[in-house]
C-alpha positions as CSV (number, residue, x, y, z in Angstrom):
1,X,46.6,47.1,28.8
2,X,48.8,44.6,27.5
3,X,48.8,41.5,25.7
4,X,49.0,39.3,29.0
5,X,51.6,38.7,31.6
6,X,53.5,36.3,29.2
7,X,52.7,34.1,25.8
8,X,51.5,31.3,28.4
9,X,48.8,33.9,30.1
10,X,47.4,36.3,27.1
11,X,44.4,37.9,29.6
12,X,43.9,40.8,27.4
13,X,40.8,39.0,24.9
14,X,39.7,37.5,28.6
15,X,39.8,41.4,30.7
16,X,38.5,42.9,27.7
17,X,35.1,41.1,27.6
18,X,34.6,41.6,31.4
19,X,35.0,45.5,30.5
20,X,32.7,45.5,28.3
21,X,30.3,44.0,30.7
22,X,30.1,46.7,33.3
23,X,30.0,49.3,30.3
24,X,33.7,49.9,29.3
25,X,33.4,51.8,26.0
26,X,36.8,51.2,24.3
27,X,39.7,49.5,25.1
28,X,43.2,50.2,24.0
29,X,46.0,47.1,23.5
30,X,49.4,47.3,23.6
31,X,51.0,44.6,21.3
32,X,53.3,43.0,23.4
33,X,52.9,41.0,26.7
34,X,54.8,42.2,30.2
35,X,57.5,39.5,29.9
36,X,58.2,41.3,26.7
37,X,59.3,44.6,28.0
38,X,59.6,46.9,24.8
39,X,61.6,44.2,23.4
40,X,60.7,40.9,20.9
41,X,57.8,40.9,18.5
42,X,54.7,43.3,19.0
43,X,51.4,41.7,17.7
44,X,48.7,43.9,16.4
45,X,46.0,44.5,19.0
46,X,42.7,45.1,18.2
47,X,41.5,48.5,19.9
48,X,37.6,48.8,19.5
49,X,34.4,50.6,20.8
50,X,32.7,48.7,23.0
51,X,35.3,47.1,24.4
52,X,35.5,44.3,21.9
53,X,39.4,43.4,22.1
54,X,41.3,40.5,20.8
55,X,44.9,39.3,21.6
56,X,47.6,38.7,19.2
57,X,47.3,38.3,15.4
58,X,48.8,36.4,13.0
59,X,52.1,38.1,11.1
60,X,52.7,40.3,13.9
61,X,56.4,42.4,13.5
62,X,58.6,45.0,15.9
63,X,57.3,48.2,15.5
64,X,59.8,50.8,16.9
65,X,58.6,53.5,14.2
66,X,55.7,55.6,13.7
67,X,55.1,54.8,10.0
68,X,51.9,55.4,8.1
69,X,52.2,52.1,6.5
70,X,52.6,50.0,9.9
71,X,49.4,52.7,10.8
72,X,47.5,51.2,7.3
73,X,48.1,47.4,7.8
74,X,46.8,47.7,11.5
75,X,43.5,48.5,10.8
76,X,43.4,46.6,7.6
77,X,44.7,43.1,9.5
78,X,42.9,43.7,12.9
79,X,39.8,45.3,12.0
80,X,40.2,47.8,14.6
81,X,38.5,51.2,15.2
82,X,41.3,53.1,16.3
83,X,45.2,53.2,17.1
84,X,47.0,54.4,19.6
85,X,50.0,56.4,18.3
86,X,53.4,55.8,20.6
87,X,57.0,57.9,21.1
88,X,57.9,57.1,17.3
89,X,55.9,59.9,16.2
90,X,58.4,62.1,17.7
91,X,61.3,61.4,15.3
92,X,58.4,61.6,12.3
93,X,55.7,64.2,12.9
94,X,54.6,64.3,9.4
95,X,52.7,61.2,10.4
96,X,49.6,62.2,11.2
97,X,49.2,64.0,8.0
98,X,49.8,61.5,6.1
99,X,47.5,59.5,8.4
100,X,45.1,61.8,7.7
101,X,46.0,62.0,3.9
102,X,45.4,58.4,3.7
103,X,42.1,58.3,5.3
104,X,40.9,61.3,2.8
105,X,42.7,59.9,-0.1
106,X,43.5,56.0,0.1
107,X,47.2,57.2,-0.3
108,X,49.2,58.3,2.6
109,X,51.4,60.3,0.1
110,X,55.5,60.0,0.2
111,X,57.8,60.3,3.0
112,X,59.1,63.9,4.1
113,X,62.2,64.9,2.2
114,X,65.8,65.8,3.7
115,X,64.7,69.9,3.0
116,X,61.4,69.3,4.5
117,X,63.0,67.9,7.6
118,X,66.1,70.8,8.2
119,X,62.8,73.4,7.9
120,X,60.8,71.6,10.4
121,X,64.5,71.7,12.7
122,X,64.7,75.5,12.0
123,X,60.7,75.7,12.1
124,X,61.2,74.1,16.0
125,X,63.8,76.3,17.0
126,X,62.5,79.8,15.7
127,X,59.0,79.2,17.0
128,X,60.6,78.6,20.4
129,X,62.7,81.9,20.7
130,X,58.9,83.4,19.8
131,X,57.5,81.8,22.7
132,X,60.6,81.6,25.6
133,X,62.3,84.7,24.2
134,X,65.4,85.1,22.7
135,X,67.6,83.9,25.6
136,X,66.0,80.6,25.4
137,X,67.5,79.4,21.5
138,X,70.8,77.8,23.4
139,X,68.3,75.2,24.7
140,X,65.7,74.9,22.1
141,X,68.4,73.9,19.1
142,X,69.5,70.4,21.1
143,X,65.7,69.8,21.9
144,X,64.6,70.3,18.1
145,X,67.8,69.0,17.0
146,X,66.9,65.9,18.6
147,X,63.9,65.1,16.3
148,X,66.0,65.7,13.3
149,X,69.4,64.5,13.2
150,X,69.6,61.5,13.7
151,X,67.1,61.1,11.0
152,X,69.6,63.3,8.7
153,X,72.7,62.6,9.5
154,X,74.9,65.5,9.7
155,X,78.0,64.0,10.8
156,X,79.3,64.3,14.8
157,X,80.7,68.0,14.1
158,X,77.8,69.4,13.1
159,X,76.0,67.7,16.1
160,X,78.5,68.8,19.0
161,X,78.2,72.5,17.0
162,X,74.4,72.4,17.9
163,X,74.5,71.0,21.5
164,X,76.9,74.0,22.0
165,X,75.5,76.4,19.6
166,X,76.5,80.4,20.9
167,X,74.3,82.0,18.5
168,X,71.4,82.2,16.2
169,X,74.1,82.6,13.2
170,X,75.6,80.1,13.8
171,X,72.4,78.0,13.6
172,X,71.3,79.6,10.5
173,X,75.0,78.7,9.0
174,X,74.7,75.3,9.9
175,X,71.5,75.3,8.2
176,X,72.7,77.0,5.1
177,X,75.3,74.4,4.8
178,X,73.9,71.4,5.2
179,X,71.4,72.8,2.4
180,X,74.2,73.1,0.1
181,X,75.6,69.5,0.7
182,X,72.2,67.9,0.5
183,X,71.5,64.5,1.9
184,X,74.4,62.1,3.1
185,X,75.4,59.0,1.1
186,X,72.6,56.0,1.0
187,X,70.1,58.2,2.7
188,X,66.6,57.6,1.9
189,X,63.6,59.7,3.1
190,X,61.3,57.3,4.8
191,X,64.1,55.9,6.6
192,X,64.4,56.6,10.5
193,X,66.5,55.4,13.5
194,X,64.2,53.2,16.3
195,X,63.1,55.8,19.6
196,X,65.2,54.6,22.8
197,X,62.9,52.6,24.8
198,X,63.5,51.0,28.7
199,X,64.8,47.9,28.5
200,X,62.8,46.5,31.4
201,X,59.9,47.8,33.7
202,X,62.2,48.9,36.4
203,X,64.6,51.2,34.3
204,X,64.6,55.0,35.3
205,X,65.4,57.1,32.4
C-alpha cells in the first residue's frame, strides 16, 4: 500500500498496525502517497514481518532507478526486513547480483561496464532465437535492445538499424562496431536513464 491518500492523511503507519492485528505477516510500502502519482519525492517505507510498518522517513529522495546503493541506504535508514524491487531493474539487471554481492560481501562491487552491457544485449537476443526459433530475432533485438540502449548510447542510426534489423548479420555487425568505438563521450557505467512511468492513475499505456 501506499504512503496515504496525501501528506495531510499518511494511513499507511495507522492500516499497518490494524494488519497486524488480525495476523497480517508482512506488509509492503510504497514510498509515495496517492496524490503523488509516480511523481515528487518517494520516502523510504519500512516493509517488515509482522506487519510492523512506518510512514515516511526523514531524507527521503526520487528513486526512478534500481541502484544497489538506493537498495543499501534503505535498509540501513529504515530498519526494514525487506524491499520490494520496481520496473528500474529492467534497464539494470545486474542488480540483484550485486544485491546479493553486498549482502555476502559488505560491498555491492562496481557498476556493469559498457562491454558487459552490449553482451547482455546480444546475450537477450541469441537466447531468444533458442527459445522462439529463428524467425523470431526481428522482434527479440527491439525488446532486448530496449534494456540496453538507452543506457549505451549508440546514436539514433544505430537504433532505427535495430528496430528494423533484416538479419542476424546485421545484428552481429552492429555489435562488432560498437565494440570497436567503445563507450560514447561522458559515459559513465553506473549511469542510467529514469524507466517511463504513468503520469497519473488513470493513464493507459
Amino acid at each position: 500500500m501506499r504512503l496515504g491518500w496525501d501528506d495531510r492523511q499518511m494511513s499507511a503507519p495507522f492500516f499497518a498496525k490494524e494488519f497486524e492485528q488480525i495476523g497480517v505477516a508482512c506488509v509492503t510500502i510504497h514510498g509515495r502517497t496517492r496524490a503523488q502519482g509516480f511523481g515528487g519525492a518517494r520516502e523510504p517505507g519500512r516493509h517488515s514481518g509482522r506487519g510492523r510498518g512506518r510512514g515516511p522517513h526523514p531524507g527521503g529522495r526520487q528513486w526512478r532507478r534500481a541502484d544497489a546503493g538506493d537498495a543499501i541506504r534503505m535498509f540501513e535508514v529504515t530498519g526494514c526486513h525487506a524491499i520490494a524491487i520496481g520496473r528500474g531493474a529492467l534497464l539494470n539487471p545486474w542488480f540483484f547480483k550485486q544485491l546479493q554481492r553486498w549482502e555476502e560481501t559488505g560491498d555491492p562491487g562496481p557498476p556493469p561496464t559498457y562491454d558487459e552491457r552490449l553482451d547482455f544485449m546480444d546475450r537477450h537476443l541469441r537466447r531468444l532465437v533458442d527459445l522462439r526459433g529463428r524467425a523470431f530475432r526481428l522482434f527479440a533485438v527491439p525488446q532486448g535492445g530496449q534494456l540496453v540502449l538507452p543506457v549505451i548510447k549508440p546514436g539514433r542510426q544505430v537504433q532505427q538499424t535495430l528496430v528494423m534489423l533484416d538479419s542476424l548479420a546485421t545484428f552481429e555487425d552492429i555489435v562488432s562496431w560498437l565494440r570497436e568505438q567503445g563507450p560514447p563521450p561522458g559515459w559513465q557505467a553506473g549511469a542510467a536513464p529514469s524507466i517511463p512511468v504513468p503520469k497519473g492513475p488513470n493513464e493507459r499505456w
